[in-house]
C-alpha positions as CSV (number, residue, x, y, z in Angstrom):
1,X,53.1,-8.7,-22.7
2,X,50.4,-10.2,-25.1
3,X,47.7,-10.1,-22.5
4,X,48.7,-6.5,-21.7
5,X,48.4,-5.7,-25.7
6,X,44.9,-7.2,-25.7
7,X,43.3,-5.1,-23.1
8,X,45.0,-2.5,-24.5
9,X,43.5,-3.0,-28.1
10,X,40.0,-3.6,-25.9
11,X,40.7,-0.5,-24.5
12,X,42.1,2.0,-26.7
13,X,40.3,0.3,-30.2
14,X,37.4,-1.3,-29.2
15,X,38.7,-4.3,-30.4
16,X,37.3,-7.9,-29.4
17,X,39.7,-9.9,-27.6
18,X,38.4,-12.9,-29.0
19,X,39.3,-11.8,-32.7
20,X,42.8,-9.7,-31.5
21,X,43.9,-12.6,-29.2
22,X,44.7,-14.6,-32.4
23,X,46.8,-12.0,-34.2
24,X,48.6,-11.1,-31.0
25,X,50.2,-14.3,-30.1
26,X,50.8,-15.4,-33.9
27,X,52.9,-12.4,-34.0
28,X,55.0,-12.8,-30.8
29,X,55.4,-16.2,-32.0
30,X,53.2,-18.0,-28.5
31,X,52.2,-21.7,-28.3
32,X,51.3,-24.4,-26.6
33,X,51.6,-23.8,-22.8
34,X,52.7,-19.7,-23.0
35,X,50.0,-19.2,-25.6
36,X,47.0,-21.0,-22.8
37,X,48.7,-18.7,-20.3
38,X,48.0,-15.8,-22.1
39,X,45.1,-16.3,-23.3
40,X,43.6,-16.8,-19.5
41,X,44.8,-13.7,-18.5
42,X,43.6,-11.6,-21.2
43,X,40.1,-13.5,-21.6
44,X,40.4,-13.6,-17.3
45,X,40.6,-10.2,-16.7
46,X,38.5,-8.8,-18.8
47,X,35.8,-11.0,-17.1
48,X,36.5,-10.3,-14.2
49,X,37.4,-6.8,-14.5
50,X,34.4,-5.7,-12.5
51,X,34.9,-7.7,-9.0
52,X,38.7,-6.4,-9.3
53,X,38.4,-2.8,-9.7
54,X,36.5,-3.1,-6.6
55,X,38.7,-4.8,-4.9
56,X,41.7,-2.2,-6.7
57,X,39.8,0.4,-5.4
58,X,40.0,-0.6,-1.7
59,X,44.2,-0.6,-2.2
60,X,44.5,2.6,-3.8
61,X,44.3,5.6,-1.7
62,X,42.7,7.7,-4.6
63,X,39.5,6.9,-7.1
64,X,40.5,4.4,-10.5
65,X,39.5,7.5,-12.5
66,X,42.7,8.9,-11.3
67,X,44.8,6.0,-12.3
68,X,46.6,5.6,-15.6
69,X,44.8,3.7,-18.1
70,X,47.8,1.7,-18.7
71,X,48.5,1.2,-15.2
72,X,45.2,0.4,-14.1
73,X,46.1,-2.2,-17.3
74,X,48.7,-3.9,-15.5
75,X,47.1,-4.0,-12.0
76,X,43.8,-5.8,-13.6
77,X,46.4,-8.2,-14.9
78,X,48.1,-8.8,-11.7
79,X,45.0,-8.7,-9.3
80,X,43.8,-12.0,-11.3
81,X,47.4,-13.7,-11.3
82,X,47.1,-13.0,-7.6
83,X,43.1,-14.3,-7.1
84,X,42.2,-16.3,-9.5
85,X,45.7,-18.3,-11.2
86,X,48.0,-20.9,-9.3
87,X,50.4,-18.2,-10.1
88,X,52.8,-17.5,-7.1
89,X,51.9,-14.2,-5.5
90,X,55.9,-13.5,-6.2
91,X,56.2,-14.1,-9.4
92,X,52.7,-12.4,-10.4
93,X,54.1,-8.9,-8.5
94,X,57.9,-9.4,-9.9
95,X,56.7,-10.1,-13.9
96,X,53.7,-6.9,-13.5
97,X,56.3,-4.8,-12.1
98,X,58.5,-5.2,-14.5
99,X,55.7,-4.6,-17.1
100,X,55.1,-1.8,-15.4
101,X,58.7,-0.1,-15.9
102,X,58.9,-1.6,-19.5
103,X,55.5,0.1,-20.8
104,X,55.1,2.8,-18.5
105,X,58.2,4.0,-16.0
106,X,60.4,3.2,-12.9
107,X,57.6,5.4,-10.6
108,X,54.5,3.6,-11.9
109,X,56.2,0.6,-11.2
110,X,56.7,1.0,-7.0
111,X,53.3,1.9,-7.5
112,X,52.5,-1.2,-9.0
113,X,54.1,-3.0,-6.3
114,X,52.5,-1.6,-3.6
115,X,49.5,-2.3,-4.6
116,X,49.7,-5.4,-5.7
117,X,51.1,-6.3,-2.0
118,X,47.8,-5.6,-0.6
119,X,46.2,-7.4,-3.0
120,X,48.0,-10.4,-1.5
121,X,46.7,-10.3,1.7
122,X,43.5,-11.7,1.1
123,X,41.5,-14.0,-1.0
124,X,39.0,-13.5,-3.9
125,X,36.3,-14.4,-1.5
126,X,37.3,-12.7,1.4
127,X,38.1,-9.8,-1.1
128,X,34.1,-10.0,-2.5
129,X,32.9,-10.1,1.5
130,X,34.9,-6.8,2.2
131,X,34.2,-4.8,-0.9
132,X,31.0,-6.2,-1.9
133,X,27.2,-4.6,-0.7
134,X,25.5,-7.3,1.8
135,X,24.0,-10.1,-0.4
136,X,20.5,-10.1,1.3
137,X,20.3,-5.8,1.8
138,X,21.8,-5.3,-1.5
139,X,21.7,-8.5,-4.0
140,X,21.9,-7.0,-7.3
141,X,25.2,-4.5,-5.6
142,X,26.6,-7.7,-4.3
143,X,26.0,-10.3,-7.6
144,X,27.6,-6.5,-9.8
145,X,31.0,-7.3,-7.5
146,X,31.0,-11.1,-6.9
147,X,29.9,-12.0,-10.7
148,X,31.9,-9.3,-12.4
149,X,28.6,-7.4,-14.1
150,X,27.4,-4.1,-14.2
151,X,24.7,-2.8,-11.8
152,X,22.3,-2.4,-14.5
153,X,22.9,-5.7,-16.4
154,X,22.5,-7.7,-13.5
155,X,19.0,-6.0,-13.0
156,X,17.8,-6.8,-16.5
157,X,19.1,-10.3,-17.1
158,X,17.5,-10.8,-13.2
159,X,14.2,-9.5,-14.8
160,X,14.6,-11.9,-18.0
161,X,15.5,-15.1,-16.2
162,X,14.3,-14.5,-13.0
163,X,15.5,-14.4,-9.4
164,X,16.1,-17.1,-8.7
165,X,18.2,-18.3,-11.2
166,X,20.2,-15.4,-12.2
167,X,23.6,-15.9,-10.0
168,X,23.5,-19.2,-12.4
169,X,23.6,-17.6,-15.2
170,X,25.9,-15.0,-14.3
171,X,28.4,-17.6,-13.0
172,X,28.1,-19.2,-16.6
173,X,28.9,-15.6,-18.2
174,X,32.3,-16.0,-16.1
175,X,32.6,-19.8,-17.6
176,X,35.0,-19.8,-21.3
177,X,32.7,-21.4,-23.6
178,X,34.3,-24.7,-25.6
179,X,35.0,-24.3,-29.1
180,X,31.9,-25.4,-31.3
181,X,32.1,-26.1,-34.7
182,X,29.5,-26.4,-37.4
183,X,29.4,-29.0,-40.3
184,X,27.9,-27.3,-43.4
185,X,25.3,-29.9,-44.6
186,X,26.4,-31.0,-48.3
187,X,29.9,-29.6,-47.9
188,X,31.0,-31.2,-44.8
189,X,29.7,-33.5,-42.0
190,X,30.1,-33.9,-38.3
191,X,32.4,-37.1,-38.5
192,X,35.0,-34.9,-40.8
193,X,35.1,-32.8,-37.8
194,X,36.2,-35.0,-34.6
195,X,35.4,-33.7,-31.2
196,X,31.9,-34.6,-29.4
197,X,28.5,-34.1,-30.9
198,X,26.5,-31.4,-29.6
199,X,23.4,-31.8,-27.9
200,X,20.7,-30.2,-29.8
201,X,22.1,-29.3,-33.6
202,X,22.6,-32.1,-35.3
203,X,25.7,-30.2,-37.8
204,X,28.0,-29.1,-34.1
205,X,30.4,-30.8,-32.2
206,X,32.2,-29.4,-29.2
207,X,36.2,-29.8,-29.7
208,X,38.0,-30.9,-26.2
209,X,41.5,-29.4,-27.5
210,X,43.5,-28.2,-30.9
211,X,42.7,-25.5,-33.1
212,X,39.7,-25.4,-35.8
213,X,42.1,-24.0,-38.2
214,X,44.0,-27.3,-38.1
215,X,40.6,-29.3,-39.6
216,X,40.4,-29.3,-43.4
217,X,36.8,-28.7,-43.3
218,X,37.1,-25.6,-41.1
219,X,40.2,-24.5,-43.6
220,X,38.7,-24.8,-46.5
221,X,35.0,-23.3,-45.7
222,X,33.1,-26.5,-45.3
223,X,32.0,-26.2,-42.0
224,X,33.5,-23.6,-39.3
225,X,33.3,-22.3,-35.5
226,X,29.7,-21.5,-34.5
227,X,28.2,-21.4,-31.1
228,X,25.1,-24.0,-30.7
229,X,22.9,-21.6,-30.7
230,X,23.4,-19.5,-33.5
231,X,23.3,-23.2,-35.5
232,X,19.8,-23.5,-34.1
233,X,18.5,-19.7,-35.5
234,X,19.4,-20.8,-39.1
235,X,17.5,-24.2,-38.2
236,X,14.3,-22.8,-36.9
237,X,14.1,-20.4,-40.2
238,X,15.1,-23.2,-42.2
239,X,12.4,-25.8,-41.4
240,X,12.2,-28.7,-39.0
241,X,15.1,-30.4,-39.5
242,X,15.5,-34.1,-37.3
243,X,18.2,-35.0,-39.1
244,X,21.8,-33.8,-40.7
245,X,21.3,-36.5,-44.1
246,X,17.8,-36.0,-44.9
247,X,16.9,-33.4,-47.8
248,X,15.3,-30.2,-46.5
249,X,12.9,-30.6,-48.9
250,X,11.3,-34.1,-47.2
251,X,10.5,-32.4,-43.7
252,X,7.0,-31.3,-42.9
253,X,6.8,-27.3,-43.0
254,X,3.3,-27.3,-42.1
255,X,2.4,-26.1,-45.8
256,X,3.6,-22.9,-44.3
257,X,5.4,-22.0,-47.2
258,X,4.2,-22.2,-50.6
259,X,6.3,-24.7,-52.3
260,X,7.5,-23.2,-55.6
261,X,9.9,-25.0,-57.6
262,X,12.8,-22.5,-55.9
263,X,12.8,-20.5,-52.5
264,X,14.4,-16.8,-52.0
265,X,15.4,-16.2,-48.4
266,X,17.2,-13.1,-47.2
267,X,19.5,-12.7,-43.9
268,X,19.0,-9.2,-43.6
269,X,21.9,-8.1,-40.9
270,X,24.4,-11.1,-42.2
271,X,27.7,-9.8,-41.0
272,X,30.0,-11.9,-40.3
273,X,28.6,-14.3,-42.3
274,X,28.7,-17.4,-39.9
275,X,24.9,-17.8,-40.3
276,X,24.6,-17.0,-43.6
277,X,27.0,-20.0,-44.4
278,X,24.8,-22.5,-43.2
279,X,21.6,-20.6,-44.1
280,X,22.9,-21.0,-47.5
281,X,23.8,-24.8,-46.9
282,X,20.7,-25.6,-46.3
283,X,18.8,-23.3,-49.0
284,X,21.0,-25.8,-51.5
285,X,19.1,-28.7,-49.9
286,X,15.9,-27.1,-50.2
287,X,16.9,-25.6,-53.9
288,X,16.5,-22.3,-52.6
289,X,18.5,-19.0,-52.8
290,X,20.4,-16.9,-50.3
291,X,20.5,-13.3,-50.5
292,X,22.8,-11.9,-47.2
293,X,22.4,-8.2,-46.6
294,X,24.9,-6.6,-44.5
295,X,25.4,-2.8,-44.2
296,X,28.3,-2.2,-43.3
297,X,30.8,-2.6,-46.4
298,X,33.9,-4.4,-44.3
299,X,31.3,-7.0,-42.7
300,X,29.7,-7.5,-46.0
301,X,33.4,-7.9,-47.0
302,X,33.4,-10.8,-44.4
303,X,30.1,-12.6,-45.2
304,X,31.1,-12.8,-48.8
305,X,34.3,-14.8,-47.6
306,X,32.1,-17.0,-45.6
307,X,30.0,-17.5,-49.0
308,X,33.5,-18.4,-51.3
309,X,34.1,-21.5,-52.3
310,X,37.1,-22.7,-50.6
311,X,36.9,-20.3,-47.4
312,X,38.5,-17.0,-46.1
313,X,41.0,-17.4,-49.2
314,X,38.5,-18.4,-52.0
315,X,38.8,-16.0,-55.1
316,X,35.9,-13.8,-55.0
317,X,36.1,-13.0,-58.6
318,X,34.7,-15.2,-61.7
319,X,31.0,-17.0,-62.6
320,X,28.3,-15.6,-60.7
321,X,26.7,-17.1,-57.6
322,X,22.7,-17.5,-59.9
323,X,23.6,-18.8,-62.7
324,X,19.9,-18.2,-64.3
325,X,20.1,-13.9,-63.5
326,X,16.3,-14.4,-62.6
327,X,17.0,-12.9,-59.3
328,X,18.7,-10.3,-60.4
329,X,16.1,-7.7,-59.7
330,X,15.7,-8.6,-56.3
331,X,19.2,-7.6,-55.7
332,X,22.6,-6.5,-56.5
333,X,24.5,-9.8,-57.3
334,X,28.1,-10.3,-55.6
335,X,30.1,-11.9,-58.4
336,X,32.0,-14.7,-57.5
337,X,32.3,-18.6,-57.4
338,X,29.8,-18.7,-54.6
339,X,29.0,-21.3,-52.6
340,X,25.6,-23.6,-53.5
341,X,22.5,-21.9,-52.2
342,X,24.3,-18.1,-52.5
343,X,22.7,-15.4,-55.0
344,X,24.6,-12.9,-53.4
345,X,26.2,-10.4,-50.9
346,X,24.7,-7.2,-50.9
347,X,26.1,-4.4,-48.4
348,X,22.9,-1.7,-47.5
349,X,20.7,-0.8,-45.1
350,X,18.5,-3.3,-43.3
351,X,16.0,-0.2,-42.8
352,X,16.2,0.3,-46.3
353,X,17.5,-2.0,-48.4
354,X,17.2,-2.2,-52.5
355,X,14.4,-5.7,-52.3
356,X,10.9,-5.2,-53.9
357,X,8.4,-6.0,-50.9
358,X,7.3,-8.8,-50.7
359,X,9.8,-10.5,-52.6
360,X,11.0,-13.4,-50.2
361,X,10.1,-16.7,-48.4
362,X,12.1,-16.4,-45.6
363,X,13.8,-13.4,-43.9
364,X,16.0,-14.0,-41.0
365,X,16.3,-10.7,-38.6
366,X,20.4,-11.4,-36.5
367,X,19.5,-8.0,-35.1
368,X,21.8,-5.9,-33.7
369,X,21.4,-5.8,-29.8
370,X,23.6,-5.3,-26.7
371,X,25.4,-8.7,-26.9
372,X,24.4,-8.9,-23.2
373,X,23.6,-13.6,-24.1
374,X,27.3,-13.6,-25.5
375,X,29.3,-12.8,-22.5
376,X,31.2,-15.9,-21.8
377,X,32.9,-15.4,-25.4
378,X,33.1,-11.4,-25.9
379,X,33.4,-10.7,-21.9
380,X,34.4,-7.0,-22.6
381,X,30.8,-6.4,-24.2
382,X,29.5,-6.0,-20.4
383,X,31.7,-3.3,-19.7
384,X,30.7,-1.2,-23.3
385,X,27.1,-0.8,-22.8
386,X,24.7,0.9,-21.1
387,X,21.1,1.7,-20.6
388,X,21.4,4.8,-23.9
389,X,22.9,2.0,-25.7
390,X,19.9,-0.6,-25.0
391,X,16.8,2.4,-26.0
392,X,18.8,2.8,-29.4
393,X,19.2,-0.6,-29.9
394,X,15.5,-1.1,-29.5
395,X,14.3,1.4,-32.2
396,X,16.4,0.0,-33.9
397,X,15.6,-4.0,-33.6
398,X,12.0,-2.6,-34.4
399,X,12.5,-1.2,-37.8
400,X,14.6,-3.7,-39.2
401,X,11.7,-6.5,-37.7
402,X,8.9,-4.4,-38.8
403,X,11.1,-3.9,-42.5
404,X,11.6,-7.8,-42.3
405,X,8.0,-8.2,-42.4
406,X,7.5,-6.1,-45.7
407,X,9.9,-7.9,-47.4
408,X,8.3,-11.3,-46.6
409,X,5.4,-12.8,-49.1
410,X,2.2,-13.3,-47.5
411,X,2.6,-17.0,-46.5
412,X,6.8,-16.8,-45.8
413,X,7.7,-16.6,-42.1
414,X,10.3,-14.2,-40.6
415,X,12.6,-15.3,-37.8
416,X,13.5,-12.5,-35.6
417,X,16.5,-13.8,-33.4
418,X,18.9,-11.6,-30.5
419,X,21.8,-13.6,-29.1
420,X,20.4,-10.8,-25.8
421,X,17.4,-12.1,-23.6
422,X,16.6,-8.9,-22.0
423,X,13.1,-8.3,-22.6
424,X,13.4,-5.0,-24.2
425,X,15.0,-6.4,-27.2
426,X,12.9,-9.6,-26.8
427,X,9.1,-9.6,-25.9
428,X,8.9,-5.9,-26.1
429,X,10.1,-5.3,-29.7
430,X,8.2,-8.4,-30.9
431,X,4.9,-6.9,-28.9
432,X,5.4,-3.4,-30.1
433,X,5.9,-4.6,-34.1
434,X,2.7,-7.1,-33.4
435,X,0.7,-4.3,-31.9
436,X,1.2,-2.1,-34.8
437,X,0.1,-4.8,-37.6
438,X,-2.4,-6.5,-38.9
439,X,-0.7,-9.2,-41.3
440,X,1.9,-11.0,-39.1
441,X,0.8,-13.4,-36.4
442,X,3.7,-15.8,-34.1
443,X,4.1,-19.1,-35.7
444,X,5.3,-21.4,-32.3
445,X,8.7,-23.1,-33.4
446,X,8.9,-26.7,-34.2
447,X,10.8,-29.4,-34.7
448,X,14.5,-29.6,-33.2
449,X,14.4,-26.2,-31.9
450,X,11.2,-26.3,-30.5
451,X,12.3,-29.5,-28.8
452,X,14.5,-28.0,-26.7
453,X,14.0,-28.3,-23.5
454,X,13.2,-25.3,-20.2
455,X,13.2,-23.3,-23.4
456,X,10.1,-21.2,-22.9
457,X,10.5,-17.7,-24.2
458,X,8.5,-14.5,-22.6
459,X,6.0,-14.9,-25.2
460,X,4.4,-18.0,-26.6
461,X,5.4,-19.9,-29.2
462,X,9.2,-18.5,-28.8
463,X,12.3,-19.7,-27.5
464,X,15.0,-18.6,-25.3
465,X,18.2,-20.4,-24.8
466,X,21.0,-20.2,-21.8
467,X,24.4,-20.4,-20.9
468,X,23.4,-22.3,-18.0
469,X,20.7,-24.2,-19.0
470,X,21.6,-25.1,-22.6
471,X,25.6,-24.9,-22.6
472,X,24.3,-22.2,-25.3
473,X,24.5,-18.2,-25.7
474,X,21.8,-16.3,-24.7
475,X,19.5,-16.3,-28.4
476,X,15.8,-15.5,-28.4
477,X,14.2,-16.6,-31.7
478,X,10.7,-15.7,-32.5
479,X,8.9,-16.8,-36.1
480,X,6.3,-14.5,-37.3
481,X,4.0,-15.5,-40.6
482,X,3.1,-12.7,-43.0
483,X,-0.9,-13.4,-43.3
484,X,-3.0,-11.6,-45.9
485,X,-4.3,-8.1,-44.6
């Protein structure tokens, strides 16, 4: 039942499972043991949606298109109790069967049965060796079917990563990611936290079991759940940080930056805030301001609870976050008892957003891209875009970087970062916005990030994580430095 309301909510709203799942099994009261259960399915499905509709398709005597939605629900749900879970071929056809006649009828439901019968009769592999294109005529048909990815994606994360290592990082996509959390510096540290250190941010560890909202820290805003790499964008805009007790202020920038008595950096695309919140940590240590710029109003709505003091249920109203107003005409302050190193939340347009030129040190640009580096946690993002998505996206990515750039000072850096490596939204944006100016030259990224190792990006100087490689997403960072014209 809860699984079924997920892929329903993926379906019908366009909802993440990852953020639904929580809500659906608080409010049919799962735990423990039923709560894992269901969280497999829905999360296991969804994955692997691809490699059983094809195998769907060779029981059903008539194309999926045809099928009910809410049908074609419950046999995704049963094909991967059948393939993939120690479930009892029995039990998985009996309890989908009955789903079937609860949500949708006593006809549907023979249906159901049927279908699921054949299912039975062979495994997932021998399944993928029927269904699936011959590997060595067809590879990218046969990896679209065995790896649960679109035609097309395959293709372009073949052509980021290469050949030969693409089934790798597909299989990794098809992997659940472990739960990372992400010690605030001056709020929290890792030891409050529990769980193992990660390997290459010195704020994450990786939790082997229990919740995050059962760690005080987590509760009450001091640290939270952030994937490795997205810890590592906000550290290779921040500075070369070595390690988690040493003041930002003592590490060598290079004499990059022009060291003022105070900083002003800007996340331009902020929303949900997760980066902001340790942007802002570390602006504290550096005596530097935050401004996070979201533009949509709800998300904007989320990074400012991410910039509270005392969490997601912080009281957003009171003192402002700059107590001196001197930045006040760089933005529209958020009024609130914000945390150290916040000026504010304002909610506009990246494109066009109400800053004077020129008026930061730092810009980070999270841009908006296809998601395709996130898969293992947001598996339904495969299945929702497509090539007309990708050209958008890539106009897109190119304003906001070549906007970024106007809003940096001559000396301050930009950090351009896609948690997607296909090179569209990678080396081509960051060529394109290069080709068409003459004050912005790639800065190569130091220090802990830059450390990281089979790293290399497409260009030189950058970086690009992996799933496989890394234990990571997918991020590409860049740094650019605004030079005099």
């Amino acid at each position: 039942m809860a699984a079924f309301e997920v892929l329903k909510a993926v379906r019908v709203d366009e909802a993440y499972a990852n953020l639904v799942l929580p809500h659906v099994l608080g409010r049919l009261g799962l735990e423990g043991r039923d709560a894992a259960f269901a969280t497999e399915l829905a999360a296991g499905t969804l994955r692997q949606q691809g490699t059983y509709d094809a195998v769907l398709a060779a029981c059903i005597d008539r194309p999926l298109a045809k099928v009910e939605a809410k049908v074609l629900d419950v046999l995704r749900l049963g094909a991967h109790q059948v393939l993939s879970m120690r479930v009892p071929d029995h039990a998985a056809i009996s309890t989908s069967v009955d789903l079937a006649r609860s949500k949708v009828g006593q006809g549907p439901a023979g249906f159901v049965n049927a279908v699921l019968r054949k299912v039975t009769r062979k495994s997932l592999e021998e399944w993928v060796a029927e269904v699936a294109p011959a590997r060595e005529n067809d590879h990218d048909g046969w990896a679209a079917v065995a790896f649960s990815h679109p035609r097309w994606v395959v293709a372009r994360l073949a052509e980021a990563v290469g050949r030969d290592q693409v089934d790798a990082l597909l299989e990794a996509d098809n992997v659940p990611p472990s739960v990372t959390l992400v010690a605030r510096p001056g709020r929290s540290s890792v030891d409050e936290l529990g769980g193992t250190p990660t390997v290459y941010s010195p704020f994450g560890v990786t939790l082997g079991s229990g919740s995050p909202a059962g760690i005080a820290a987590v509760a009450e805003g001091r640290a939270g759940v952030q994937d490795e790499g997205s810890q590592l964008v906000a550290l290779a805009l921040a500075g070369h940080l070595d390690r988690l007790d040493t003041p930002l202020d003592k590490f060598d920038h290079g004499d990059r930056l022009d060291h003022r008595g105070s900083e002003t950096w800007l996340d331009l695309c902020a929303g949900p805030g997760g980066k902001s919140a340790l942007l802002a940590a570390l602006a504290s240590q550096h005596g530097a301001w935050l401004v996070a710029n979201e533009r949509q109003p709800h998300r904007a709505g989320l990074v400012l609870q991410n910039l509270v003091e005392g969490g997601p249920n912080g009281d957003p109203s009171g003192a402002s976050g700059d107590p001196t107003g001197e930045r006040a005409k760089f933005f529209a302050r958020s009024q609130g008892p914000l945390v150290p190193g916040t000026a504010g939340v304002v909610a506009a347009d990246g494109k066009q957003p109400p800053f004077q030129e020129a008026a930061f040190d730092r810009v980070l640009v999270d841009a908006p891209c296809t998601g395709l580096g996130a898969l293992r946690r947001r598996p339904e993002a495969r299945w929702r875009r497509g090539t007309a998505d990708l050209d958008a996206l890539v106009d897109l990515q190119r304003s906001l970087l070549d906007r970024a750039i106007d809003l940096t000072r001559p000396g301050g850096v930009v950090l351009y970062a896609t948690c997607s490596p296909v090179l569209a939204e990678t080396r081509d944006v960051v060529e394109s916005v290069l080709s068409a100016r003459s004050d912005v030259v790639i800065e190569p990224i130091g220090g802990v990030v830059g450390q990281v190792p089979d790293s290399a990006g497409p260009i030189e100087g950058t970086v690009q994580l992996w799933p496989h490689r890394h234990g990571t997403d997918a991020m590409f960072m860049v740094l650019l430095r605004r030079t005099p014209e």
